[in-house]
N, C-alpha and C positions, 0 to 999 in steps of 0.2 A: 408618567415620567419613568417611572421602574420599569412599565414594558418598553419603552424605547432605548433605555440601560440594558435590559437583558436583551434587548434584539441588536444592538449594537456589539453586548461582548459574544454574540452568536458569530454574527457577522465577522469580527476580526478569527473568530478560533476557527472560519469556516475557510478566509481566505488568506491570512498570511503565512500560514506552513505550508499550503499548496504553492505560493509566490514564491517562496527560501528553497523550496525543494526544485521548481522548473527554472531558478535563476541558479542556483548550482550545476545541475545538471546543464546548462548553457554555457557556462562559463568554461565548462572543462569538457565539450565538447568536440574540440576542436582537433585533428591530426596530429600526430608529432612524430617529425621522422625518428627519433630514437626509441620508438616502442615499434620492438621488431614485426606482434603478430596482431592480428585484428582477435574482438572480443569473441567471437566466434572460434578460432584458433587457440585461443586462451583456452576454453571452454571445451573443446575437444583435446587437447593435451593434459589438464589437470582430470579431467574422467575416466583418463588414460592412467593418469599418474597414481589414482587415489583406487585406480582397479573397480569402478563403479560400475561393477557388471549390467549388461538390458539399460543402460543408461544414454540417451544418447543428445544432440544436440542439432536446433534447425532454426533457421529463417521462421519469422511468423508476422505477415503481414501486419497486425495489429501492433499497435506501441504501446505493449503490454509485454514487458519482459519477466518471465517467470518458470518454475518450475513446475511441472505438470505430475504430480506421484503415480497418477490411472496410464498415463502413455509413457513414462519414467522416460520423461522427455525435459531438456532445456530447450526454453526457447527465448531466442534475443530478436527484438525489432532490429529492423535493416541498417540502423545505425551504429546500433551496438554487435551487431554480427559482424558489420563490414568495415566497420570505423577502426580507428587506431591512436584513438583519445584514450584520456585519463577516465572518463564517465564509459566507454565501451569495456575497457577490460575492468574499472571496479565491479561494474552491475555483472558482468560473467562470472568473475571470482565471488561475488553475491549469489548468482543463485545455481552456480555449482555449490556453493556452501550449502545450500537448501536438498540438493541431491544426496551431499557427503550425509547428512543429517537423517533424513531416509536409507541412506543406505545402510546405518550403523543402527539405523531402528532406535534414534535418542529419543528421546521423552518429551523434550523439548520440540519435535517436530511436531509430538503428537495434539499440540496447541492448537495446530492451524483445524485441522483434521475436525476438532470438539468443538470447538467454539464457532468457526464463521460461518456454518451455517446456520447456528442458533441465530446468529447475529442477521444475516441475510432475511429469516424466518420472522422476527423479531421486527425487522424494518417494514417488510412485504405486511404484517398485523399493522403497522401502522399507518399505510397509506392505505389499506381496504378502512379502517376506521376513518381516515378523511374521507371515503370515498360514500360513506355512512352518512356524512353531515346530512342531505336533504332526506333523506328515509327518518331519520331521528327526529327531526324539524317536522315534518310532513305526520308522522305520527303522535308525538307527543304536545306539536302545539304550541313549542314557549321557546322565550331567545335562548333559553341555556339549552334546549335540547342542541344546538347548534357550537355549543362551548364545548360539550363533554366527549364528540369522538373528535374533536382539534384539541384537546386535550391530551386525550388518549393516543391521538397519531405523536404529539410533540415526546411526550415521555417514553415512548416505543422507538423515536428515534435518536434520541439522548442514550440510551440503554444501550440500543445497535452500536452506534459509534462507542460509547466505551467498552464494548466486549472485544471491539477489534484494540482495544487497549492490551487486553490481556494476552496476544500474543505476540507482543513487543519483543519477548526475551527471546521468541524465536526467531526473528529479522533480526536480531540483535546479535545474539551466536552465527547467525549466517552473515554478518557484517562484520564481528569483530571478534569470534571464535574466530572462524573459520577464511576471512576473505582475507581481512588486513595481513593475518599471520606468513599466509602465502605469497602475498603482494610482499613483505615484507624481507623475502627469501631470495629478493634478486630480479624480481620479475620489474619493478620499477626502481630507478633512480632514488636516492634519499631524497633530490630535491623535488620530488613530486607524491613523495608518501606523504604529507602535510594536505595536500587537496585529492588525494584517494582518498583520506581516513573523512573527507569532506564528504566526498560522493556515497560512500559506505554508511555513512550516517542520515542523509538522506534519503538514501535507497530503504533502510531500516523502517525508516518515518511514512513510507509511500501508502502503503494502507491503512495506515491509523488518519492521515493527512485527508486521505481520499472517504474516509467515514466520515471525518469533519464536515468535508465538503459538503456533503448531501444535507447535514442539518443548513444549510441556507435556505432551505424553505422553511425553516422553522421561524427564520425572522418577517416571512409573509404569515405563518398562519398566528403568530402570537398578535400582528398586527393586528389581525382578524377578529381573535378574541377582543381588543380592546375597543372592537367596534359597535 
């Protein structure tokens, strides 16, 4: 009964912040004729604006909007390049905030820098230890050889997802240091800073959301265990 409580509250922490963040971003996806420039436009004027020298901005096939600090590159999916919703220019004023933040060399950028590949490193330890189960089983002979690296993989993947915890404050600064303040300068209407400050908060959440995600095989391997 506990592991099917613990595989249940895995289950909701894996898919209802991924559900809240694709149903906001939906919601405010849509054109509006009084936002003069698309997210891309946005994104090459405030680079401009903010003097982000070698900084520049491009299409990227993938729907993966981010800041690249090795090619000191923005990059927005074709929605948010071309679009001229409330979710295209918040995620541009989002991860121009991730350039501004490289560019001034804050402390807070250097979050992402330290930690997510631990975090990355840290998860990869943990599916080579599921990947261990029959070597373990096969060598040592007994059902628990069979517990201890589904074990090993569950707590390596718990640890992964909260380390992408620890650079919240930096999507955080790059959502509400640095986006909303701009947004809030003129670039939108009053009556749409209430679902920017929406978008900017999810956008904040997107990689901590997206670590959750991946523990949903934890609620197969605990199964596992209890078999």
């Amino acid at each position: 009964m506990i592991i099917v409580v613990f595989v249940g509250i895995i289950l909701a922490l894996s898919y209802v912040p991924q559900f809240w963040i694709r149903r906001v971003m939906r919601q405010n996806s849509h054109d509006l004729p009084e936002i003069e420039g698309t997210g891309g436009e946005l994104a090459a004027h405030l680079i401009e604006r903010f003097k982000l020298t070698g900084i520049g901005v491009e299409e990227t096939e993938e729907n993966n909007d981010h800041f690249d600090p090795t090619d000191m590159m923005v990059r927005l999916s074709p929605s948010n390049f071309n679009g001229r919703s409330l979710k295209a220019v918040a995620v541009a004023a989002h991860e121009v905030g991730h350039a501004i933040q490289f560019s001034r060399r804050e402390e807070v950028f250097k979050l992402r820098e330290k930690y997510i590949p631990q975090a990355i490193k840290i998860s990869k330890f943990g599916t080579y230890a599921l990947w261990a189960t029959p070597i373990f089983a096969l060598v040592l002979k007994a059902p628990v050889a069979i517990a201890i690296p589904i074990i090993i993989s569950v707590v390596m993947r718990i640890i992964s997802a909260l380390t992408y915890l620890i650079v919240l404050p930096e999507e955080w600064d790059a959502s509400f240091g640095k986006a909303m303040p701009i947004l809030e300068e003129g670039y939108l209407s009053e009556e749409h800073l209430p679902a920017a400050r929406t978008v900017l908060k999810a956008a904040a959440f997107t990689y901590f959301a997206a670590a959750l995600s991946s523990m949903l095989n934890l609620g197969y391997l605990m199964l596992l265990l209890r078999r």
